[in-house]
C-alpha positions in Angstrom: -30.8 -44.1 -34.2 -29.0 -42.2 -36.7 -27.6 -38.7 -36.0 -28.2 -36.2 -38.5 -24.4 -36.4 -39.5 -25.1 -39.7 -40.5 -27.9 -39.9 -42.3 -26.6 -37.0 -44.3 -23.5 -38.6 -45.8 -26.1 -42.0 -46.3 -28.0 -39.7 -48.4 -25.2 -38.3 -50.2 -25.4 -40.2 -53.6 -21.4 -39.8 -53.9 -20.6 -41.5 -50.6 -19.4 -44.7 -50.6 -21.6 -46.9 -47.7 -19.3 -49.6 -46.4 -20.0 -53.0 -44.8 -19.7 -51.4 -42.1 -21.8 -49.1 -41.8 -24.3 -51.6 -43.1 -23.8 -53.8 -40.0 -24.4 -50.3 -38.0 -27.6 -49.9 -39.6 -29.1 -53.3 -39.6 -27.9 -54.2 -35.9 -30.1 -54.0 -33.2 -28.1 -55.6 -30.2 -25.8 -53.3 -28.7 -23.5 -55.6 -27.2 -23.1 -57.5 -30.9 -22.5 -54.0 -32.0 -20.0 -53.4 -29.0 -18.1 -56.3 -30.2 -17.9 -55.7 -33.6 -16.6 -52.2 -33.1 -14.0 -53.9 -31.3 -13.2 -55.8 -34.1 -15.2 -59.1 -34.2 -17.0 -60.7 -36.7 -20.9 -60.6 -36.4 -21.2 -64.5 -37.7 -18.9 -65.3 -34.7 -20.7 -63.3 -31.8 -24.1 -64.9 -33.1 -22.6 -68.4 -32.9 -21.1 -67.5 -29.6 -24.7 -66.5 -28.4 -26.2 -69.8 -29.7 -24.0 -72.3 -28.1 -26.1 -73.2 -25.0 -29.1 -73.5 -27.0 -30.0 -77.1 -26.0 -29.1 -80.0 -28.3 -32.4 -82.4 -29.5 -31.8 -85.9 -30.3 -30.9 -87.9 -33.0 -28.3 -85.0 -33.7 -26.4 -85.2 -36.9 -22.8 -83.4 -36.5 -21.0 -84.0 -39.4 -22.6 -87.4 -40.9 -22.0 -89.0 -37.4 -25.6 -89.8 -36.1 -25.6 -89.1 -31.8 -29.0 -91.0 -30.6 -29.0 -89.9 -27.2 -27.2 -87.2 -24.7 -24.8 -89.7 -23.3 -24.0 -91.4 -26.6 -22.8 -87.7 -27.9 -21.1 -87.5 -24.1 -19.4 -90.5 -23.8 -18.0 -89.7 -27.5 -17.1 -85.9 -26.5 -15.1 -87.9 -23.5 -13.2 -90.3 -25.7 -12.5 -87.5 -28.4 -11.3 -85.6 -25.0 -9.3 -88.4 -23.5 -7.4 -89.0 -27.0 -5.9 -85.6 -27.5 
């Protein structure tokens, strides 16, 4: 995955390797990669990625205890409804 140029000034024991180039090396998903070039933080396109992983029940968020799928709803609504 690494050209020549790059492995090169890894190998170089006077080059400084940066975090970086650390995420380069150790990322495998080239549209996390895509985004962090642009800028983005890995932690947040991961999270991104896992939001419409499906909840399980009881669900704990934050010490308050959400038995079922329209308990955590019908709180979502009111939270909603009060802003």
């Amino acid at each position: 995955m690494l050209n020549g140029m790059k492995l090169q000034r890894f190998m170089n024991p006077s080059t400084t390797i940066t975090a970086t180039d650390l995420t380069q090396m150790t990322n495998k998903n080239p549209y996390v990669q895509t985004l962090i070039e642009m800028g983005y933080d890995e932690a947040d396109c991961r999270m991104v990625a896992s939001v419409g992983v499906k909840k399980t029940f009881p669900l704990n968020i934050h010490g308050r205890i959400f038995n079922t799928q329209e308990e955590y709803d019908d709180a979502v609504r009111d939270y909603i409804n009060e802003l």
